[in-house]
N, C-alpha and C positions, 0 to 999 in steps of 0.2 A: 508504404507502411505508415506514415508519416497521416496520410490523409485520411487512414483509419481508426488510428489513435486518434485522431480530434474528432469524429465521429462517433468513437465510444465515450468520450468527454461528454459531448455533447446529450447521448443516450443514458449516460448516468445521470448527468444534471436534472434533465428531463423525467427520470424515475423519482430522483429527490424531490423534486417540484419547487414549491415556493419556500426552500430551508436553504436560505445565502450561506448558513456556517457549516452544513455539510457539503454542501457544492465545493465553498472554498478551499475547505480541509482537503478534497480530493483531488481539487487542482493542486494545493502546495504539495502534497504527497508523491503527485505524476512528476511535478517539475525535480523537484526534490533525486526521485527515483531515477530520471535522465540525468540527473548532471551526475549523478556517482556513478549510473554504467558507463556516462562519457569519458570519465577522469579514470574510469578501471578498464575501459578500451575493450568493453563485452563486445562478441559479436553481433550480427544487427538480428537472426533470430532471438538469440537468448533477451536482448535489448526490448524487440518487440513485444514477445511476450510476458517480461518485466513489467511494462508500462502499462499494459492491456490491465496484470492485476492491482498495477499502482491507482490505475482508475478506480476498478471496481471493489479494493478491499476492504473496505466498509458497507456494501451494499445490500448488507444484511441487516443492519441499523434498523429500517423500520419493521421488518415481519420480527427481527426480537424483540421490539418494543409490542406492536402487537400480539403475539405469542404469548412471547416470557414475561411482559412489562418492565422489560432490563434493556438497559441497549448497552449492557456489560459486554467484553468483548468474546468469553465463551459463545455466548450469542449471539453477539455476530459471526463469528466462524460457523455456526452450526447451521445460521439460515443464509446465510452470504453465498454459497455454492450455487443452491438451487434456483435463487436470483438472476445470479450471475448467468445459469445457464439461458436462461429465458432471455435475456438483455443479446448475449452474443449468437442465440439460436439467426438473429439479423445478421449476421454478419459473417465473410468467409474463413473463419476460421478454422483449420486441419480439428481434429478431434483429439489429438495427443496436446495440442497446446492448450486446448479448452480444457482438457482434465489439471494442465499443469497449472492453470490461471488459476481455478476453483481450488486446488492442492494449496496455491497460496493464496489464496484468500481463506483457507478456512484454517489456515497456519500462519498467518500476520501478528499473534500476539504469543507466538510460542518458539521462546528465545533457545532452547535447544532439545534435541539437537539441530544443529541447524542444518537444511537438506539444500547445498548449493548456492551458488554466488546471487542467484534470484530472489530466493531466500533471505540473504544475510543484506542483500541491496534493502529490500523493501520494509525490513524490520526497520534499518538505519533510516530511509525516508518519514517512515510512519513515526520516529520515533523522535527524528528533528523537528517534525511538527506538533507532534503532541508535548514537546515539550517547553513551547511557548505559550500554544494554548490552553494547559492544564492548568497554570504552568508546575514545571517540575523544581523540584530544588536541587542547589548544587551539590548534596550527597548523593542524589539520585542519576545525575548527567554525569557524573564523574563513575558511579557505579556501573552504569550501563557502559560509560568510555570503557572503563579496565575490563568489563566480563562478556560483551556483546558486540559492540562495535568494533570490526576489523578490517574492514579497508581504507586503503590511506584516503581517499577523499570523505569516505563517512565521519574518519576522525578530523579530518583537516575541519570538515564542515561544524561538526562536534566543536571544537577550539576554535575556531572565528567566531562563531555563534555566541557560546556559553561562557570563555574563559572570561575570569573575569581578571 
């Protein structure tokens, strides 16, 4: 599993092309996304398929920018699926995880309710990163702490990170 994850890394970089800050955004995201299903002991389906949309769930970025002229995140939920399916049509993926990948990728900014630990992982990843690179202020990390982040390594990570 391990060596298709870095394959789809690879195949999303590859779609981004020459954009280092979304490439990188999607690697801290994937790394980000593993260390909490490690520290919350998912098993290694629900893990894989985790990581698979921790790659891809921004991958809608550029057709909403082209589309919409927004690379808001409604728009990337909206084009991000279709993307995605073209990306992972390479790869052997069951068809029930392809739907779950796409399901959260086109629900990555939609904090409740929330549908599963995949779910709640990926929002936590995508949300330790954006909130250095936005950056976010400490009303806002602190809000997210108390309303949305609920596993103990997404918080732990949350208070290492942010506590000041």
């Amino acid at each position: 599993m391990y060596h298709q994850i870095s394959r789809l890394l690879r195949a999303a970089c590859a779609y981004n092309g020459a954009d280092p800050a979304r490439n990188q955004h999607l690697i801290k995201v994937h790394n980000y996304a593993r260390m909490i299903a490690d520290g919350e002991h998912l098993d290694a389906h629900t893990q894989f398929v985790l990581e698979a949309a921790a790659v891809l769930h921004d991958i809608g970025i550029h057709e909403a920018e082209r589309i919409h002229h927004s690379s808001a995140g409604q728009y990337q939920q909206m084009e991000g699926p279709a993307v995605a399916r073209k990306i992972l049509a390479d790869f052997p993926f069951e068809q029930e995880d392809i739907d779950r990948i796409c399901w959260l990728i086109a629900h990555h900014h939609v904090y409740k309710p929330i549908d599963g630990i995949d779910h709640q992982i990926l929002l936590e990843a995508d949300f330790l990163v954006n909130a250095f690179e936005e950056p976010y202020t400490e009303p806002q990390i602190q809000q997210f702490y108390e309303t949305v982040a609920a596993t103990k390594t997404g918080k732990e990570l949350l208070r290492t990170h942010y506590s000041s």
